[in-house]
The first five atom37 places (N, CA, C, CB, O) and aatype in JSON, in Angstrom:
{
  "aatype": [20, 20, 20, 20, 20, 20, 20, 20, 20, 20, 20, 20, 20, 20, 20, 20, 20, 20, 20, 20, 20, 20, 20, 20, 20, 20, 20, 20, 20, 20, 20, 20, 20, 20, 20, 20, 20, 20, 20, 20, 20, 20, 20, 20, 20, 20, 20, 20, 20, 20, 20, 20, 20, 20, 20, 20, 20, 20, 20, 20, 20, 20, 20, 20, 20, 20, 20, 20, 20, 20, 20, 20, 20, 20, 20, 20, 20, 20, 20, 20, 20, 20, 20, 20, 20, 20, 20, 20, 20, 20, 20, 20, 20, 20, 20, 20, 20, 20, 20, 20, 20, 20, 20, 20, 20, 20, 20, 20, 20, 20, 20, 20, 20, 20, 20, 20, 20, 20, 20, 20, 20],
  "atom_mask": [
    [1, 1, 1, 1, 1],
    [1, 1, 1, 1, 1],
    [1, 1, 1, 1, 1],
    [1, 1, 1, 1, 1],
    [1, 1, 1, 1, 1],
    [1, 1, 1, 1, 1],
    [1, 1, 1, 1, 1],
    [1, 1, 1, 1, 1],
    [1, 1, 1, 1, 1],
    [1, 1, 1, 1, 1],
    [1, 1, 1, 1, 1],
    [1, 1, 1, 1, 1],
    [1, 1, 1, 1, 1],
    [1, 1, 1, 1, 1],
    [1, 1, 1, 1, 1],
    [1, 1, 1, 1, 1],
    [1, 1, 1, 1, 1],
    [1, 1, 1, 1, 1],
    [1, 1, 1, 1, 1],
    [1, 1, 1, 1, 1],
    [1, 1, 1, 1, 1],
    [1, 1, 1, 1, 1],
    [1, 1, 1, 1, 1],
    [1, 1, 1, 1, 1],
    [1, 1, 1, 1, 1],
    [1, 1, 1, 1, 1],
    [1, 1, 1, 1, 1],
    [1, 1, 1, 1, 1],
    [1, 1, 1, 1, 1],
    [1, 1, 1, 1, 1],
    [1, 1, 1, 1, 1],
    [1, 1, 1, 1, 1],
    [1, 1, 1, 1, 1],
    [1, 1, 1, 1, 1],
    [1, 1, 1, 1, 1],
    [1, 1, 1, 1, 1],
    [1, 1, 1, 1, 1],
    [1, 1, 1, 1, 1],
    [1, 1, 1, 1, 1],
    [1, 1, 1, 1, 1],
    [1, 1, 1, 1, 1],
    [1, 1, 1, 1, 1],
    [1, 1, 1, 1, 1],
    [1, 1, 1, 1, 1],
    [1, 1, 1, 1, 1],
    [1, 1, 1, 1, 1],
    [1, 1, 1, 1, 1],
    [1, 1, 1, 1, 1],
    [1, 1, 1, 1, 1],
    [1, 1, 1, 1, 1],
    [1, 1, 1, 1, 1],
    [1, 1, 1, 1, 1],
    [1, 1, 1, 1, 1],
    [1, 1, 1, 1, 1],
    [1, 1, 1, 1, 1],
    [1, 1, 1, 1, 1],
    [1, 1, 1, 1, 1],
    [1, 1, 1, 1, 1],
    [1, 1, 1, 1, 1],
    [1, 1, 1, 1, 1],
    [1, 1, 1, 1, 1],
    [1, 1, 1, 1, 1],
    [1, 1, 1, 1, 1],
    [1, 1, 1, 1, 1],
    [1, 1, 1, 1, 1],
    [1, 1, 1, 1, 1],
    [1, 1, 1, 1, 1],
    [1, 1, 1, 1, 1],
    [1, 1, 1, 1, 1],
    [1, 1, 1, 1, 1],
    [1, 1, 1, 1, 1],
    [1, 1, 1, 1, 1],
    [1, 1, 1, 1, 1],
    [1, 1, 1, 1, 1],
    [1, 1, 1, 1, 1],
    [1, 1, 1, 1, 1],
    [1, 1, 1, 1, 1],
    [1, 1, 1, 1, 1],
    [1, 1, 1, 1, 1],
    [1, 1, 1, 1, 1],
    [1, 1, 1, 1, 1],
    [1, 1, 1, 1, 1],
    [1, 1, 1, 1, 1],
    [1, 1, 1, 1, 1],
    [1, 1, 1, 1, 1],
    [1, 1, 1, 1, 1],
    [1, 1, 1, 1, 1],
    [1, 1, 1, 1, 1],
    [1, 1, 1, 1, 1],
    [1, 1, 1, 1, 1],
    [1, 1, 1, 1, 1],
    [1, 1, 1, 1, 1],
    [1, 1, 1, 1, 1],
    [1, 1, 1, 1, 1],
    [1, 1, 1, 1, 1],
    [1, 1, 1, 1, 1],
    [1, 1, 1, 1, 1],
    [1, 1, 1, 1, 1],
    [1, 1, 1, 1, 1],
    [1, 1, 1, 1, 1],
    [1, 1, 1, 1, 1],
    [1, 1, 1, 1, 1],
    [1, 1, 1, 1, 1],
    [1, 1, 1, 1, 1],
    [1, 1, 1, 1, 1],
    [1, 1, 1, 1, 1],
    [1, 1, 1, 1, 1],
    [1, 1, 1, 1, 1],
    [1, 1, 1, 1, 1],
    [1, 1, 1, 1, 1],
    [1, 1, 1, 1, 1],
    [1, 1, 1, 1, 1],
    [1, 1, 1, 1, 1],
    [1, 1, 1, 1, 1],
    [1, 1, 1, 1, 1],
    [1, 1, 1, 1, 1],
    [1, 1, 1, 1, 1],
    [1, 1, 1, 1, 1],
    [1, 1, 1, 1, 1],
    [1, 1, 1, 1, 1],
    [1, 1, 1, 1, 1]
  ],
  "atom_positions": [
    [[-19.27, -11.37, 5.94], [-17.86, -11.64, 5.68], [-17.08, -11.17, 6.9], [-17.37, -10.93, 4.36], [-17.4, -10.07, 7.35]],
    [[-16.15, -11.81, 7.44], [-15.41, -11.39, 8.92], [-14.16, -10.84, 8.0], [-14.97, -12.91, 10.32], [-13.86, -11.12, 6.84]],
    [[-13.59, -10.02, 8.91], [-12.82, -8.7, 9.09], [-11.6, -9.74, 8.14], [-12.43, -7.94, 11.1], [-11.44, -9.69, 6.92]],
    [[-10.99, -10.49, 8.96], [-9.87, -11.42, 8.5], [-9.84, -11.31, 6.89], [-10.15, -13.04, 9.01], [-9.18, -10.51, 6.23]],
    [[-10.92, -12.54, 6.33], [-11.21, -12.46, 4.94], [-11.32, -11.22, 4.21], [-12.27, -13.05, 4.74], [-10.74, -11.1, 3.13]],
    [[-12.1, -10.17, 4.75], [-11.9, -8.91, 3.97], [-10.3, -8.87, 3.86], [-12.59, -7.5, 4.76], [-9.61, -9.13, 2.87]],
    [[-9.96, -8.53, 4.91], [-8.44, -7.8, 4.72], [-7.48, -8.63, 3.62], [-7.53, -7.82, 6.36], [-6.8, -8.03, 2.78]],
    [[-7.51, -10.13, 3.74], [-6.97, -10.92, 2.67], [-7.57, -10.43, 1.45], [-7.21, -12.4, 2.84], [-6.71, -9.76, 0.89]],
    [[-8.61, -10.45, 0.8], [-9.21, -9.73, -0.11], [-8.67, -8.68, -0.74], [-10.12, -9.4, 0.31], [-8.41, -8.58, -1.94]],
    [[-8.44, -7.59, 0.47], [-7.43, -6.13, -0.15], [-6.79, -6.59, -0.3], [-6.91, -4.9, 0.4], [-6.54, -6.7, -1.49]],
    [[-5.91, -7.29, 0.65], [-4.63, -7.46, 0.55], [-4.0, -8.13, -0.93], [-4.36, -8.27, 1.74], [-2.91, -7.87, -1.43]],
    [[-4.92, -8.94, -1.38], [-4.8, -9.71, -3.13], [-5.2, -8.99, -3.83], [-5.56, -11.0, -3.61], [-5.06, -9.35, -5.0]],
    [[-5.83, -7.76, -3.64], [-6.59, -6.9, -4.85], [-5.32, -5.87, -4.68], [-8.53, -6.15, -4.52], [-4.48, -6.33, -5.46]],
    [[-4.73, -4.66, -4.02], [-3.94, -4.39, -4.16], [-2.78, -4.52, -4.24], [-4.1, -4.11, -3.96], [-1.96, -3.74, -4.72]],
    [[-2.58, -5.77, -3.65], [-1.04, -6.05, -4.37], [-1.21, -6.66, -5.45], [-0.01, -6.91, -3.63], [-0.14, -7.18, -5.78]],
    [[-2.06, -6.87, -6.19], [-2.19, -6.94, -7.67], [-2.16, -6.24, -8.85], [-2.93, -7.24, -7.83], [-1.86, -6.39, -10.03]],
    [[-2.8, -4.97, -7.71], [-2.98, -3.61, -8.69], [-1.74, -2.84, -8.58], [-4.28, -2.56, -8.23], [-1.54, -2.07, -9.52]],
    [[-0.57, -2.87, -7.34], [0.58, -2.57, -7.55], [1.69, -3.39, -8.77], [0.94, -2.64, -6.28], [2.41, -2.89, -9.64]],
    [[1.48, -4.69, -8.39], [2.83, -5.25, -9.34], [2.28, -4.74, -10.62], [3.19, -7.16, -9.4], [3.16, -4.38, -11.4]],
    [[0.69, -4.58, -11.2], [0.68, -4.37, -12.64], [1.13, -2.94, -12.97], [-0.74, -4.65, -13.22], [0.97, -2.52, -14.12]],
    [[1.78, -2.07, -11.86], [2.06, -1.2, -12.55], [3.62, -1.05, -12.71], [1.39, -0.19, -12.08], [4.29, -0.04, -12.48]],
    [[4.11, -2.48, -13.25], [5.27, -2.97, -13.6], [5.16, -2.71, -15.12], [5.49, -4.44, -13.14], [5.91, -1.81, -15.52]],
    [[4.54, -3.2, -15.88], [3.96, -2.8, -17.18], [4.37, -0.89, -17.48], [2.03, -3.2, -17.02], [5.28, -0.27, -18.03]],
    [[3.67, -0.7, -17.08], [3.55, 1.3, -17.15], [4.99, 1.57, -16.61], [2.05, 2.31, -15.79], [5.4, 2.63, -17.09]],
    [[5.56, 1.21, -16.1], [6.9, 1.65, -15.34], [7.98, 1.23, -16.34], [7.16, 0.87, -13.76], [8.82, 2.05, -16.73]],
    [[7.96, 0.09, -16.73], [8.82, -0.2, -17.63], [8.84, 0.14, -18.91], [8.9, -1.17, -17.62], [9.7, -0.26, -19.69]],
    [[7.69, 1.08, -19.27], [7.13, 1.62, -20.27], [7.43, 3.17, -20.34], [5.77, 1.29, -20.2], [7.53, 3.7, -21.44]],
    [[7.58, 3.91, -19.21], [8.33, 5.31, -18.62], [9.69, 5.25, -18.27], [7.71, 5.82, -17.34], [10.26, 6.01, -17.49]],
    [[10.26, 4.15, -18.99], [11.8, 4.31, -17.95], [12.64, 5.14, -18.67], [12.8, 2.8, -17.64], [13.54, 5.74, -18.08]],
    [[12.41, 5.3, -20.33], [13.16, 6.45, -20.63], [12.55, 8.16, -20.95], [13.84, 5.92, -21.79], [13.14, 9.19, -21.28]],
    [[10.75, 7.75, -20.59], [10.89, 9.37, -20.59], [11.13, 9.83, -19.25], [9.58, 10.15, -21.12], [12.11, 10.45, -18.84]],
    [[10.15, 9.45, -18.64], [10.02, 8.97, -16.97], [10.96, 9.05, -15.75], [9.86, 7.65, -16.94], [10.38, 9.45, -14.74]],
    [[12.33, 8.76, -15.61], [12.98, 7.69, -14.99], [12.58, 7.64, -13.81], [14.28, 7.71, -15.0], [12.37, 6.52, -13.33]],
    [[12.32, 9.06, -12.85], [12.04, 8.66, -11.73], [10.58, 8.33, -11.26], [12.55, 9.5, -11.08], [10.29, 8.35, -10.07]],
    [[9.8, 8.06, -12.1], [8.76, 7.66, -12.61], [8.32, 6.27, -12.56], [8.83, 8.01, -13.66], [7.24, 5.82, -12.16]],
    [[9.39, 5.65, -13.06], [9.97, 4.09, -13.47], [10.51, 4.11, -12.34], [11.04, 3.69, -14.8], [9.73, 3.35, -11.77]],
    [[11.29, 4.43, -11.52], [12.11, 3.9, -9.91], [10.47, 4.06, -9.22], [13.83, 5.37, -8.93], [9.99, 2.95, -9.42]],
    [[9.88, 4.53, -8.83], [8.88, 4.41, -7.79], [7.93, 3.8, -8.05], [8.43, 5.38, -7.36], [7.18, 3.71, -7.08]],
    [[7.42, 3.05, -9.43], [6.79, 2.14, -10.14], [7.61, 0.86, -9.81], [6.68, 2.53, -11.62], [7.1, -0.25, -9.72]],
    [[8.76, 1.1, -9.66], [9.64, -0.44, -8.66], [9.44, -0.6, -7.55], [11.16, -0.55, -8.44], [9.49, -1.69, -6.98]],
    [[9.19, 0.47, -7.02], [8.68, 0.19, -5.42], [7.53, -0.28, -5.19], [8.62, 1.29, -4.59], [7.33, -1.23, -4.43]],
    [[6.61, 0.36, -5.86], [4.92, -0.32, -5.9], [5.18, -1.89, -6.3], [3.7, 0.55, -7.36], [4.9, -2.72, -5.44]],
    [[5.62, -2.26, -7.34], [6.15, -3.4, -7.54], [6.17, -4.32, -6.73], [7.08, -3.3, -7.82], [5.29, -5.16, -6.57]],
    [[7.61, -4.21, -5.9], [8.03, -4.48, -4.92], [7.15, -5.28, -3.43], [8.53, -3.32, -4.84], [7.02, -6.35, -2.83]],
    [[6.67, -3.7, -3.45], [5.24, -3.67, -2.31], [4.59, -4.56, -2.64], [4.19, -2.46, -2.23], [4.69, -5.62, -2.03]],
    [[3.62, -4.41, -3.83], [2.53, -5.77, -4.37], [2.91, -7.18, -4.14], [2.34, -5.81, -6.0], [2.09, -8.04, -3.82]],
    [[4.51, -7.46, -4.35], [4.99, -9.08, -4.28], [4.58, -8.66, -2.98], [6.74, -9.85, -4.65], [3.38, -8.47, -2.78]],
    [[5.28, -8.52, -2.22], [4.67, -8.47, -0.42], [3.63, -8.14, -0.18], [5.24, -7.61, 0.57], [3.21, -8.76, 0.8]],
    [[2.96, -7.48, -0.55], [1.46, -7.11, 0.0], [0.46, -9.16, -0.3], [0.55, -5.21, -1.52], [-0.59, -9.61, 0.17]],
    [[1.1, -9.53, -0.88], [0.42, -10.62, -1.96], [0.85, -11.98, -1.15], [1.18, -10.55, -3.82], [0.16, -13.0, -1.08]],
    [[2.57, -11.73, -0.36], [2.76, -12.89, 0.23], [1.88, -12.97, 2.05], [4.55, -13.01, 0.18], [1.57, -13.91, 2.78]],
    [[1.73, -11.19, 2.2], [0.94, -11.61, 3.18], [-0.44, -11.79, 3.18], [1.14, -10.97, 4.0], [-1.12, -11.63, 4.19]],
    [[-0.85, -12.09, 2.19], [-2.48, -12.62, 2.12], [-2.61, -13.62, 3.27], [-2.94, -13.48, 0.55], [-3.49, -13.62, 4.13]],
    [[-1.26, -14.76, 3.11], [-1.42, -15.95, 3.68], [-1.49, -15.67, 5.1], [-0.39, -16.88, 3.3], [-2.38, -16.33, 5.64]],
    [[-0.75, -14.8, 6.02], [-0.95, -14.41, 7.34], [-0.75, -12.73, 7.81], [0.0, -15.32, 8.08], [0.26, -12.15, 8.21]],
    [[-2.73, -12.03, 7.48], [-1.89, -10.96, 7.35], [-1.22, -10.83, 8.95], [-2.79, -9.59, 6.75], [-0.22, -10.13, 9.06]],
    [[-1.83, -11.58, 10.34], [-1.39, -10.81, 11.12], [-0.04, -10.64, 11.41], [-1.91, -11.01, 11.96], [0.26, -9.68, 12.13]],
    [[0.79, -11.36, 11.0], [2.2, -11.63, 10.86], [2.88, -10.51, 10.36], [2.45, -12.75, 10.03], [4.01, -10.21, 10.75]],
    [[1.96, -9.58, 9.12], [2.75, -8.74, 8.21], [2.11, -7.57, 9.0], [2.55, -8.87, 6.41], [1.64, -6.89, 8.09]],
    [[1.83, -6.98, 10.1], [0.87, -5.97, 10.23], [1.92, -4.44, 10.0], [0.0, -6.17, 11.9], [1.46, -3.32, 9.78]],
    [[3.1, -4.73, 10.1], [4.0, -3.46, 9.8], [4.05, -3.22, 8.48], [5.42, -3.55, 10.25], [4.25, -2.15, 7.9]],
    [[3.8, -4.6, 7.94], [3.56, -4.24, 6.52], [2.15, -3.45, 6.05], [3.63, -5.58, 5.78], [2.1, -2.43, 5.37]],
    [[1.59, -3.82, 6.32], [0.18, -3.29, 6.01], [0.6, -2.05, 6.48], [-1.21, -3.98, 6.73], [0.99, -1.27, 5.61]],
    [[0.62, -1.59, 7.85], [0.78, -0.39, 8.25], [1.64, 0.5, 7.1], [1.41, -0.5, 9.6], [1.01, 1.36, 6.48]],
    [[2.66, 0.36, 6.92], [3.56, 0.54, 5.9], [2.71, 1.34, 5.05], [4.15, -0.72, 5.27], [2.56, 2.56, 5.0]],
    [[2.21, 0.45, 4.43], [1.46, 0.55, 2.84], [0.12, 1.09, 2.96], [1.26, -0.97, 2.03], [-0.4, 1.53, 1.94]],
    [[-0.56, 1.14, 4.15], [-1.78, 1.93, 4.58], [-1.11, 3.63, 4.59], [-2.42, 1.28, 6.32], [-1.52, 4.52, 3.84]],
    [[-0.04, 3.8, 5.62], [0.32, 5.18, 5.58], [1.19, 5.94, 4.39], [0.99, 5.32, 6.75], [1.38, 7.13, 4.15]],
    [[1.59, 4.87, 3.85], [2.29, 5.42, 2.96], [1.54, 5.6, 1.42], [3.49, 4.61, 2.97], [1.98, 6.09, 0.39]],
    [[0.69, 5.21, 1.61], [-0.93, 5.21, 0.66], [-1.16, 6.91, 0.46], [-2.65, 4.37, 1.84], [-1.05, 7.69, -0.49]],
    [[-1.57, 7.02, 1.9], [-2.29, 8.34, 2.86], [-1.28, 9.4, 2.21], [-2.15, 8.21, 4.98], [-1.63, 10.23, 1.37]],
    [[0.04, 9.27, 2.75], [1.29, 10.19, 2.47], [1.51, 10.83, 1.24], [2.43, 9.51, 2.63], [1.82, 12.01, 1.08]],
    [[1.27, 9.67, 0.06], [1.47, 9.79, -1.04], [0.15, 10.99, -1.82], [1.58, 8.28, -1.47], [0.25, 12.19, -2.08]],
    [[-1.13, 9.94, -2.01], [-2.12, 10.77, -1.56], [-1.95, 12.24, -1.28], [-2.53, 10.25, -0.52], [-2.23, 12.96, -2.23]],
    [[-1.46, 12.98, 0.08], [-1.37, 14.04, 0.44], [-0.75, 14.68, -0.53], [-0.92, 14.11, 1.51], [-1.44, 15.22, -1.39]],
    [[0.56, 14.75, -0.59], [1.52, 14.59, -1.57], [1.03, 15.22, -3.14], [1.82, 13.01, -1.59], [1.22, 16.38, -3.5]],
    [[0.51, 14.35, -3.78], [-0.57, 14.58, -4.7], [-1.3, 15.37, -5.13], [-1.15, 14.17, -4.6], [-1.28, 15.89, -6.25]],
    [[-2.49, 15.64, -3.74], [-3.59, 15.85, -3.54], [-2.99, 17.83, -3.85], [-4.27, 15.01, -1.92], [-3.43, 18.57, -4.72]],
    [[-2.0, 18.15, -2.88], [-1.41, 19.22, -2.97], [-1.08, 19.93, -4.1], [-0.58, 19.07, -2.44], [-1.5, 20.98, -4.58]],
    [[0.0, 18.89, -4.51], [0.37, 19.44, -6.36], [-0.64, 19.55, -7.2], [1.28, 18.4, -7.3], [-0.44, 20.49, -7.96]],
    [[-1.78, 18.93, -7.44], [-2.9, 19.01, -8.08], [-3.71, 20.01, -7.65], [-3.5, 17.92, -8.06], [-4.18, 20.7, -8.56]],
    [[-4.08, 20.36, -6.37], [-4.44, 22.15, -5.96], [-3.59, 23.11, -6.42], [-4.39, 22.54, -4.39], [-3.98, 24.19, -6.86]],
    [[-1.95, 22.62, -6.3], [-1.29, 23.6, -6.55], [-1.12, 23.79, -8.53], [0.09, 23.33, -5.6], [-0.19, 24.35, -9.11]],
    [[-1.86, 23.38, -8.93], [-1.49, 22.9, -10.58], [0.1, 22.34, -10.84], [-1.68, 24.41, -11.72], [0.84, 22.76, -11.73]],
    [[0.38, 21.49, -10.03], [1.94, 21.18, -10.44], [2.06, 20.11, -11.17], [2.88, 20.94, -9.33], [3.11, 19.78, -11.73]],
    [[0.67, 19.31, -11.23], [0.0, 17.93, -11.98], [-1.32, 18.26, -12.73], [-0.41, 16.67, -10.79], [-1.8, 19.39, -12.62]],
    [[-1.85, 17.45, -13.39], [-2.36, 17.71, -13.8], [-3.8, 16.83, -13.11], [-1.77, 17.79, -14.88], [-3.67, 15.68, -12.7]],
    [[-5.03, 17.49, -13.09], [-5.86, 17.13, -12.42], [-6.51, 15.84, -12.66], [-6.54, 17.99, -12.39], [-7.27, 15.32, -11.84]],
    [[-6.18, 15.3, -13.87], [-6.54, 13.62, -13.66], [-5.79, 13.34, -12.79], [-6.34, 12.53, -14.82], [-6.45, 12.52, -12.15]],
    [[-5.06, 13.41, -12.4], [-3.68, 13.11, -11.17], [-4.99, 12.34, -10.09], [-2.55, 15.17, -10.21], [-4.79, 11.41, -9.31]],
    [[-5.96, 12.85, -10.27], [-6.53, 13.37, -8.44], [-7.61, 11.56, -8.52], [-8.17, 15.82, -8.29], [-8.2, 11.0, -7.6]],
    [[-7.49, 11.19, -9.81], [-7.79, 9.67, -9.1], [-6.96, 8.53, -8.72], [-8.56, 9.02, -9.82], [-7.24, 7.36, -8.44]],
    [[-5.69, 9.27, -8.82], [-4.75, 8.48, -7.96], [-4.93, 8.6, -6.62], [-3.45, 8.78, -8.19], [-4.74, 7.68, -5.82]],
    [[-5.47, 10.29, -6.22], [-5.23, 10.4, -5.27], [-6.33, 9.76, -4.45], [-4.91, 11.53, -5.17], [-6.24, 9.47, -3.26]],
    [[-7.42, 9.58, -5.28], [-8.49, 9.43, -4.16], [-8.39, 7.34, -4.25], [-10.53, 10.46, -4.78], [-8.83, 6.51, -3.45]],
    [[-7.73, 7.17, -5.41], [-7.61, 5.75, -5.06], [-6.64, 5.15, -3.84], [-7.17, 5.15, -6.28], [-6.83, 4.19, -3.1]],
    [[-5.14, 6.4, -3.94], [-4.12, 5.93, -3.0], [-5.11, 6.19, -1.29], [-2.39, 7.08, -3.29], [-5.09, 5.41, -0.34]],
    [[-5.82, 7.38, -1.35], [-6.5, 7.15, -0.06], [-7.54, 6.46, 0.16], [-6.81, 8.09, 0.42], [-7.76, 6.2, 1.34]],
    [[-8.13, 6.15, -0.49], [-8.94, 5.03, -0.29], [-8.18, 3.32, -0.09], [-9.88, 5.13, -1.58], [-8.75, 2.44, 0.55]],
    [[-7.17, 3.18, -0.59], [-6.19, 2.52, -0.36], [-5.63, 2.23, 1.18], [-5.38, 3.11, -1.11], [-5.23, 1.12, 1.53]],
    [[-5.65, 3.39, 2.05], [-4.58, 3.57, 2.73], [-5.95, 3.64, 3.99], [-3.34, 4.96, 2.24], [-5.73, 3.09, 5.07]],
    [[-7.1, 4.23, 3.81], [-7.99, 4.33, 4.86], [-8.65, 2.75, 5.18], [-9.13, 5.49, 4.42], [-8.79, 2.32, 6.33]],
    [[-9.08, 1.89, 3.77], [-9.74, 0.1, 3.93], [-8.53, -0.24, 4.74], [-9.97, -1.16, 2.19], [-8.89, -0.53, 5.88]],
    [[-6.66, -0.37, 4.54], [-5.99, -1.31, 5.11], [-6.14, -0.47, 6.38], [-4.56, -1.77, 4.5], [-6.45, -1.23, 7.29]],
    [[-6.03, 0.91, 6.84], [-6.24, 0.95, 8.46], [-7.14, 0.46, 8.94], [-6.35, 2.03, 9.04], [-7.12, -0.23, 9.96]],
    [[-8.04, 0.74, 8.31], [-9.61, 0.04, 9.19], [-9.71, -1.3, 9.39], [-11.06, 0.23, 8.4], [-10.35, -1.7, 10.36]],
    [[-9.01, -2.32, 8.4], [-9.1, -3.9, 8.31], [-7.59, -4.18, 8.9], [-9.41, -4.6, 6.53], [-7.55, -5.37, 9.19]],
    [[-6.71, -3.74, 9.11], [-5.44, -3.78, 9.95], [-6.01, -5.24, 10.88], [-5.1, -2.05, 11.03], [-7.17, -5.64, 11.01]],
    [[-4.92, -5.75, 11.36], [-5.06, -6.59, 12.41], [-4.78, -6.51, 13.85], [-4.54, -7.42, 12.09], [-3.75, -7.03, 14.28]],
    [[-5.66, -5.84, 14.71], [-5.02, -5.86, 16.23], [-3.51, -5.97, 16.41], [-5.56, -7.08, 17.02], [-2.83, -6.73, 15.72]],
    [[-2.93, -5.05, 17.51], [-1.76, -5.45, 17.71], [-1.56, -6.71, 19.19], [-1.01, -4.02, 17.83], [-1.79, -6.7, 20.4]],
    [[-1.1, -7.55, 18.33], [-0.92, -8.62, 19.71], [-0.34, -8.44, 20.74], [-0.33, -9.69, 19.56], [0.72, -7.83, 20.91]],
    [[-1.12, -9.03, 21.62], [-0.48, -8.6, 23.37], [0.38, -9.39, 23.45], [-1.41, -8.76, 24.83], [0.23, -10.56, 23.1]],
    [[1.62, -8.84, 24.01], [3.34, -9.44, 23.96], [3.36, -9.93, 25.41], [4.82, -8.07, 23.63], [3.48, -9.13, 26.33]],
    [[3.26, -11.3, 25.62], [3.56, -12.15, 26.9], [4.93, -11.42, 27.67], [3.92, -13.9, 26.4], [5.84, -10.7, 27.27]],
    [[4.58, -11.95, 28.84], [5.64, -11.23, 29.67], [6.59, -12.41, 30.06], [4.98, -10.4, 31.06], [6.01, -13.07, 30.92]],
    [[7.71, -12.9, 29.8], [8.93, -13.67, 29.75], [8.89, -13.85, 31.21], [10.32, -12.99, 29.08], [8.81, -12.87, 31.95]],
    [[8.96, -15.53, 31.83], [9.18, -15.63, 33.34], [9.84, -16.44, 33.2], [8.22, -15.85, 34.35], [9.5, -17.37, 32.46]],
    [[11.31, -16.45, 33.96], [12.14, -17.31, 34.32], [11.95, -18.02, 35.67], [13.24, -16.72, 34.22], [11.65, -17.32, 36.64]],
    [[12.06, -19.03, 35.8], [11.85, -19.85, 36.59], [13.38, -20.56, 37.19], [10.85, -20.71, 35.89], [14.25, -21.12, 36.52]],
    [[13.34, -20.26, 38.91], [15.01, -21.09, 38.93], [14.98, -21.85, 39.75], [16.37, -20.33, 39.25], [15.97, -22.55, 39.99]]
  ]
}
């Protein structure tokens, strides 16, 4: 399987697995709330993660985006759950958000070499 197709692959598997957590979010909005606001963002993310299937190299800030902010979150997490501030099922979010965030760096798309503009007079 070449690199390309993988990355389309994530790219439809997790932004799938983000918008469904439209369901659960809208389901926490009154014990929850800020719970339910960042369950809009994943949301959010998934419609886009989903429109760039079609070209990821086009979206690569996106990916980047959602690769580090995977990682971030993850950290984030990973912390409060050492620190008992969550509760330790917490910690397969965490290892899903980094596992999340490590496949889109690795399958990322090259950054394209930016032509150099010549005017001609």
């Amino acid at each position: 399987m070449n690199r390309n197709l993988a990355l389309k692959i994530v790219l439809g598997v997790v932004g799938l697995l983000f918008v469904a957590t439209a369901y659960p979010g809208v389901m926490q909005m009154r014990r929850d709330p800020a719970l339910a606001m960042m369950m809009s963002l994943y949301v959010t993310l998934g419609v886009f993660l989903l429109l760039a299937v079609r070209d990821p190299a086009a979206h690569r800030s996106l990916i980047a985006f959602t690769a580090w902010s995977s990682l971030a979150h993850a950290g984030v997490m990973g912390v409060q759950a050492w620190l008992r501030m969550i509760g330790r099922v917490e910690l397969i979010g965490v290892v899903l958000l980094a596992v999340i965030g490590a496949v889109l760096l690795a399958l990322a798309p090259a950054e394209q070499a930016v032509g150099r503009a010549t005017v001609r007079v």
